[in-house]
C-alpha positions in Angstrom: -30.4 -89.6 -74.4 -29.4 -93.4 -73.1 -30.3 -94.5 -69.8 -27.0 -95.0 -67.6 -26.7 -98.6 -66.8 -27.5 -99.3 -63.2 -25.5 -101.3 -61.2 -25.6 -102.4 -57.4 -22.7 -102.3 -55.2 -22.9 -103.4 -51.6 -26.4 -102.4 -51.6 -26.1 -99.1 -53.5 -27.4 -98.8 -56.3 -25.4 -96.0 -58.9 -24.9 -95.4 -62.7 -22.0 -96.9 -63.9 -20.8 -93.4 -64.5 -21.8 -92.0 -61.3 -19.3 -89.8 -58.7 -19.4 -93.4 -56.8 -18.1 -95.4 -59.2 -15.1 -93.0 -59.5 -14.8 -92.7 -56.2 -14.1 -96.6 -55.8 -11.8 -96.8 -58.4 -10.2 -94.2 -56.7 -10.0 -95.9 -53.4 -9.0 -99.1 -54.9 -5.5 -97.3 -56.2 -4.4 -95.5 -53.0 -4.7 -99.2 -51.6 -3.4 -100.8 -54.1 -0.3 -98.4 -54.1 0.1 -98.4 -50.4 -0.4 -94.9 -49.7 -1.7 -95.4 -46.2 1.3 -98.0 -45.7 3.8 -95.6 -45.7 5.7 -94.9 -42.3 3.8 -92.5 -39.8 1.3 -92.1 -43.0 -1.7 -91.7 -40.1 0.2 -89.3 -37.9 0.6 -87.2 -40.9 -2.5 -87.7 -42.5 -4.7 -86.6 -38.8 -2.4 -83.7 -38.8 -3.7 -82.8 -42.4 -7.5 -83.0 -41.0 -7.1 -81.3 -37.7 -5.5 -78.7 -39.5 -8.0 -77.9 -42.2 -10.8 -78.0 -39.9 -9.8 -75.5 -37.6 -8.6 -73.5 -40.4 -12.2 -73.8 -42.0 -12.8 -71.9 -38.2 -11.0 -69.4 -39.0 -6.8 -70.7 -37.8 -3.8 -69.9 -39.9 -1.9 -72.3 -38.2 0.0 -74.7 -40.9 0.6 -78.2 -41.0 3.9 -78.2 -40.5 3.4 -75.7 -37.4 0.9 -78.0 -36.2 3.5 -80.5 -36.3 5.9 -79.0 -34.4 3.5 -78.0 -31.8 2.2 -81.9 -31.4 5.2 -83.1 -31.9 7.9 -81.3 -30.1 5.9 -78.7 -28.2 7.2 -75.9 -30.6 4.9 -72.6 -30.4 4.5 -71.0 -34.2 5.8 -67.8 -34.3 3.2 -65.2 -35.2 0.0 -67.3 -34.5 -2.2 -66.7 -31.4 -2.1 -68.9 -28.5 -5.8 -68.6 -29.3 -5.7 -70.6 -32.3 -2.5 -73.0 -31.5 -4.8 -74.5 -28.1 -7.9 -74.9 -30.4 -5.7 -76.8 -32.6 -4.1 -79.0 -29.3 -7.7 -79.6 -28.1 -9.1 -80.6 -31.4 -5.8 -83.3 -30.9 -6.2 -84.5 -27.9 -10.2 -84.8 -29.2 -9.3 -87.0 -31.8 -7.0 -89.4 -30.1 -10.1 -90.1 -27.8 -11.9 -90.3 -30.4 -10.3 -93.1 -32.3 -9.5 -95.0 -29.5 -13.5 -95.0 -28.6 -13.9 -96.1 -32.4 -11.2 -98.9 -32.1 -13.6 -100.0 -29.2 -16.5 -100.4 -31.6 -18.2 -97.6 -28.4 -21.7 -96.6 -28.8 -22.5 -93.4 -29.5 -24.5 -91.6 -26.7 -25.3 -88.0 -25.2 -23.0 -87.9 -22.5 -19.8 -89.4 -25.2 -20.7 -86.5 -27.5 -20.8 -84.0 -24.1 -17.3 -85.6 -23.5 -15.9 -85.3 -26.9 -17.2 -81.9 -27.4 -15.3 -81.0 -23.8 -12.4 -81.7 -25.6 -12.7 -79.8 -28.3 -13.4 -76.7 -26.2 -10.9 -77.5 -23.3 -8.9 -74.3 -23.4 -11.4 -72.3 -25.8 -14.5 -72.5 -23.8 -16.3 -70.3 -21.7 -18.8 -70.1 -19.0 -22.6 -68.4 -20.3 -24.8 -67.1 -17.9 -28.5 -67.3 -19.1 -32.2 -66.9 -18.2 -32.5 -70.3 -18.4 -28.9 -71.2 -15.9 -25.5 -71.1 -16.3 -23.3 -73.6 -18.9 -19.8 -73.8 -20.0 -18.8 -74.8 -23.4 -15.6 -76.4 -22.2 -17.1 -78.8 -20.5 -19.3 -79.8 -23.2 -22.2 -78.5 -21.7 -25.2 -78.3 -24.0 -26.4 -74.6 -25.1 -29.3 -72.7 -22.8 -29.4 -70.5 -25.4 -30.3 -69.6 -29.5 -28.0 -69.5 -32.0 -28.0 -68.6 -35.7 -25.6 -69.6 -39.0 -23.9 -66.5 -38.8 -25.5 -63.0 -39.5 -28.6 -62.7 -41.1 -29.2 -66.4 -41.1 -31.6 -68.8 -40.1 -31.7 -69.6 -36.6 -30.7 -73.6 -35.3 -33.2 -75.0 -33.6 -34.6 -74.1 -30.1 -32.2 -75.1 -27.5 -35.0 -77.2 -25.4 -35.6 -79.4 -28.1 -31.7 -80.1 -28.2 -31.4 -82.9 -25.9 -34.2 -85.1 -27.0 -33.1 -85.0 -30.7 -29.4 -85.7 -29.9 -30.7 -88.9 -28.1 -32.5 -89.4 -31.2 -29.7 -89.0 -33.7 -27.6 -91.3 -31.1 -30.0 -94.1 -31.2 -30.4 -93.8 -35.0 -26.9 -93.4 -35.9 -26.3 -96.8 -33.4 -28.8 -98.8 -35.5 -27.0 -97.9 -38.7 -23.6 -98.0 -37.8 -24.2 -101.9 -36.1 -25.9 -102.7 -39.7 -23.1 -101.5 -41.6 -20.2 -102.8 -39.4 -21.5 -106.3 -40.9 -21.5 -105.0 -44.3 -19.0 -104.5 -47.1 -20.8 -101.7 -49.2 -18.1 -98.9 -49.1 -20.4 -96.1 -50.2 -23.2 -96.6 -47.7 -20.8 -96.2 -44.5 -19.3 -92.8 -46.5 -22.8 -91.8 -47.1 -23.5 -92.9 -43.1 -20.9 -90.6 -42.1 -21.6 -87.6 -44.2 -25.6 -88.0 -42.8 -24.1 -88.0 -39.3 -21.8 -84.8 -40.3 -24.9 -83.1 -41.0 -27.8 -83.9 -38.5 -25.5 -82.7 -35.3 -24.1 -79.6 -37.3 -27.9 -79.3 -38.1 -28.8 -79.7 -34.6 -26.4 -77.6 -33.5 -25.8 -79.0 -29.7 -23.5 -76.3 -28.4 -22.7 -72.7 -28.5 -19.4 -73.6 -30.3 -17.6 -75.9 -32.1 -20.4 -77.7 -34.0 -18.3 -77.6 -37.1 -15.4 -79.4 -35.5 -17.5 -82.2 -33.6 -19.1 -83.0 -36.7 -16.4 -83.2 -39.4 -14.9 -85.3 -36.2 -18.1 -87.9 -35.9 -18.0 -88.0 -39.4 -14.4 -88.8 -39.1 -14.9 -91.3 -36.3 -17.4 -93.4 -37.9 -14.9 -93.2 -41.0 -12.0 -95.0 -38.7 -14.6 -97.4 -37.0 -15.2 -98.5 -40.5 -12.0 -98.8 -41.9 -12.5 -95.9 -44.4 -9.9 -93.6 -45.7 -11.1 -90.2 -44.1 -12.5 -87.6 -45.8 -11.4 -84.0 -45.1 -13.0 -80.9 -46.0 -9.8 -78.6 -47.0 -9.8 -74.8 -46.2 -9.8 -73.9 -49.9 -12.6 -75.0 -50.3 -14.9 -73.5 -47.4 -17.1 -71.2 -49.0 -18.7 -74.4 -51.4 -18.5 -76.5 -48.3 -20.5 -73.9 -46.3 -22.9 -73.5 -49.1 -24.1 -76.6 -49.5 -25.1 -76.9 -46.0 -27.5 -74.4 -46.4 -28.4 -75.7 -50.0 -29.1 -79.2 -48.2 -31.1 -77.3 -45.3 -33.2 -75.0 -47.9 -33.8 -77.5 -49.9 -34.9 -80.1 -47.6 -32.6 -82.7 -49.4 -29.2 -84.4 -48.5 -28.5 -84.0 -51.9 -26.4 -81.0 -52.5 -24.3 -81.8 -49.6 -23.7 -85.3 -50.2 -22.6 -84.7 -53.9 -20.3 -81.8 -52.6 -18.6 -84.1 -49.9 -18.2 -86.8 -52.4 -16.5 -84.7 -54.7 -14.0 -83.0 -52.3 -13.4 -86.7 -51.4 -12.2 -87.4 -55.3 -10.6 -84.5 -55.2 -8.5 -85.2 -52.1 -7.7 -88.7 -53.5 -6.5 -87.9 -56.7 -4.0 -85.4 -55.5 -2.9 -87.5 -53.2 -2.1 -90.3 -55.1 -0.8 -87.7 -58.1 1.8 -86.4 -55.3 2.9 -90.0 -54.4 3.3 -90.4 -58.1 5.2 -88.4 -58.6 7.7 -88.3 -54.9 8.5 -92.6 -56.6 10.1 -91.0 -59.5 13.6 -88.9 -59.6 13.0 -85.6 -61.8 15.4 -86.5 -64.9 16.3 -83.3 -65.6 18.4 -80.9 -63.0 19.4 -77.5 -64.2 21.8 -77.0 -60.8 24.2 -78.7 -58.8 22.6 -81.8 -57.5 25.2 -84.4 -56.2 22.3 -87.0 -55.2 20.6 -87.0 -58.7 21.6 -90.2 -59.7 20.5 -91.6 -56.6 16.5 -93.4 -56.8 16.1 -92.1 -53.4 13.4 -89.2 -53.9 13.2 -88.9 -50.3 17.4 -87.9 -50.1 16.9 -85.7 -52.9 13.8 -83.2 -51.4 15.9 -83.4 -48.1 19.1 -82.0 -50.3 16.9 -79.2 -51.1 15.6 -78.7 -47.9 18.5 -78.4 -46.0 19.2 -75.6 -49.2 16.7 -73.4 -48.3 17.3 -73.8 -44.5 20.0 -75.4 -42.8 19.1 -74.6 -38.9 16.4 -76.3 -38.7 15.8 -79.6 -36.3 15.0 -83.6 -37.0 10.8 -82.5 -36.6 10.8 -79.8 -39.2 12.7 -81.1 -41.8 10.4 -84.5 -41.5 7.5 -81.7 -41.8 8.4 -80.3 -44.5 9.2 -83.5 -46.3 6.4 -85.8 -45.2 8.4 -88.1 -43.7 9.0 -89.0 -39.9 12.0 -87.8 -38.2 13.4 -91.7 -38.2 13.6 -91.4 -42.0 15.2 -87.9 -41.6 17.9 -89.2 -39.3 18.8 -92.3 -41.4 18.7 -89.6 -45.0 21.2 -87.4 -43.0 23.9 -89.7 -42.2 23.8 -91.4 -45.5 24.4 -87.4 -46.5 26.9 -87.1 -44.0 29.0 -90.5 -44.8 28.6 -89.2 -48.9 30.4 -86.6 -47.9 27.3 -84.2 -49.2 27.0 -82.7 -46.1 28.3 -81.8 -42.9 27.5 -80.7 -39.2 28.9 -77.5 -38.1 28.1 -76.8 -34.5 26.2 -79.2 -31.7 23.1 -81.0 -32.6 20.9 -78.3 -31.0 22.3 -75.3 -31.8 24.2 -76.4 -35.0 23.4 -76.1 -38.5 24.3 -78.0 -41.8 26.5 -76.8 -44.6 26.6 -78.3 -47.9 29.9 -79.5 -48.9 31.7 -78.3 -51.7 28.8 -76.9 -53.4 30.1 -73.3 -55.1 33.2 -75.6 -56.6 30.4 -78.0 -58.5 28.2 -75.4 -59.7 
């Protein structure tokens, strides 16, 4: 068998046929076709990661729903008020979050005590120990043991907590400056994957390690100008495992492959879906009166409005991907076409397509 030629990029140093490799060619198209230039693209796209990681915690709450909800202050219908404030807190936590990353902040205890306050806001609760009294939604660090689950291996003791969180903040500081200087891609994925994994390793808190880690790892992701990487719900159970595969084995290995490969596999959907929403479908086996329009956008509208005509300006952006200005401006172009038309006010209303059972 041939030796893979080695290469060095930035620093790291990978086979020319290595998951990195791909992984920056992959990153080098979404830029190159202005994904993340898109309008409200990073609205959209933090929507997509809050969701998934609460789902990973067990939420059903959708995308779209969780779009309404931030956006418009709409409640889902059938989804616990539970699960719909851990998915406003986890919001509100991010929005710090990046605004501490714009600000180059260091990382410190008392920022991750504040962050992690966030998170638990309106999910918390106050414990009562032998050792005193803390509250989770106040960010409060854990008096108390915890294991992964039942039957699993227990975190470590909760005295030694505080001294190795100042020790993961001091180290992650040193690394993070370094990097902020430097242009090699990988190392400042592979930074924030390492920091994903030492504080869910840690294990500061009673609850919502998973969330403030996939969120650091985020953070550091903004702070360095990275596309984010999101661990989706589908794939938990790998996700899970190669946490413990990485903690068994005493290796980041397992876990960093894993997380580099959801990564591909988040980018190349992606940029297969945007792909594909740049080019009309040629062939329409029902009515259609804005086919021979090269406006994708008015046609998935068309059939939204199909399937349900009550709904508002938020949802129908939702459903879409697109924000609500884009809606707006798709609608009256309908409207003025003559494709569409309003029956009833704008809040109670609904839209009826025009003409449709005579062009059938």
């Amino acid at each position: 068998m041939s030796e893979w030629k080695k290469v060095k990029l930035g620093g790291t140093e990978m086979s020319k046929e290595s998951p990195y490799e791909k992984l920056l060619a992959l990153l080098d198209e979404y830029h190159r076709l202005g994904i993340a230039e898109q309008i409200d693209y990073q609205k959209f796209y933090l929507y997509s990661l809050i969701t998934h990681s609460t789902a990973i915690e067990g939420s059903t709450v959708t995308e779209i729903e969780n779009q309404l909800l931030f956006d418009e202050g709409i409640s889902a219908k059938g989804r616990s008020i539970q699960e719909q404030m851990m998915n406003l807190d986890l919001k509100n936590a991010y929005d710090h979050s990046m605004q501490l990353a714009r600000q180059h902040t260091d990382f410190s205890v008392e920022m991750l005590k504040g962050l992690s306050a966030l998170v638990m806001k309106n999910t918390g609760s106050e414990y009562h120990t032998m050792q005193g009294t803390f509250d989770s939604s106040k960010g409060d660090l854990r008096l108390l043991g915890v294991t992964a689950g039942v039957g699993g291996s227990s975190y470590m003791n909760f005295q030694k907590v505080p001294a190795k969180l100042e020790e993961f903040c001091k180290q992650l500081n040193e690394r993070r400056k370094a990097l902020l200087l430097s242009n090699d891609v990988i190392e400042k994925y592979l930074l924030s994957f390492d920091a994903h994994f030492q504080l869910v390793t840690i294990h500061p808190w009673v609850d919502g390690n998973g969330r403030m880690s996939r969120l650091v790892m985020n953070h550091l992701q903004y702070e360095f100008g990275l596309i984010p990487s999101k661990i989706v719900k589908e794939d938990k159970a790998e996700y899970i495992q190669s946490l413990v595969d990485a903690r068994e084995q005493e290796t980041l290995a397992p876990y960093r492959e894993f997380m580099v490969e959801e990564h591909i596999r988040n980018l190349t959907r992606e940029i297969e879906s945007f792909k594909k929403s740049q080019v009309s479908d040629p062939i329409k086996t029902s009515f259609d009166p804005i086919n021979s329009s090269s406006d994708p956008i008015k046609d998935k509208l068309y059939q939204a409005i199909v399937k349900d005509n009550t709904l508002n300006y938020a949802a129908y952006a939702a459903m879409i991907g697109v924000s609500e200005a884009t809606v707006k401006r798709r609608l009256s172009e309908l409207k003025k076409a003559g494709i569409i038309t309003r029956v009833g006010s704008n809040k109670n209303g609904h839209w009826e397509i025009v003409g449709k059972e005579d062009e059938v």
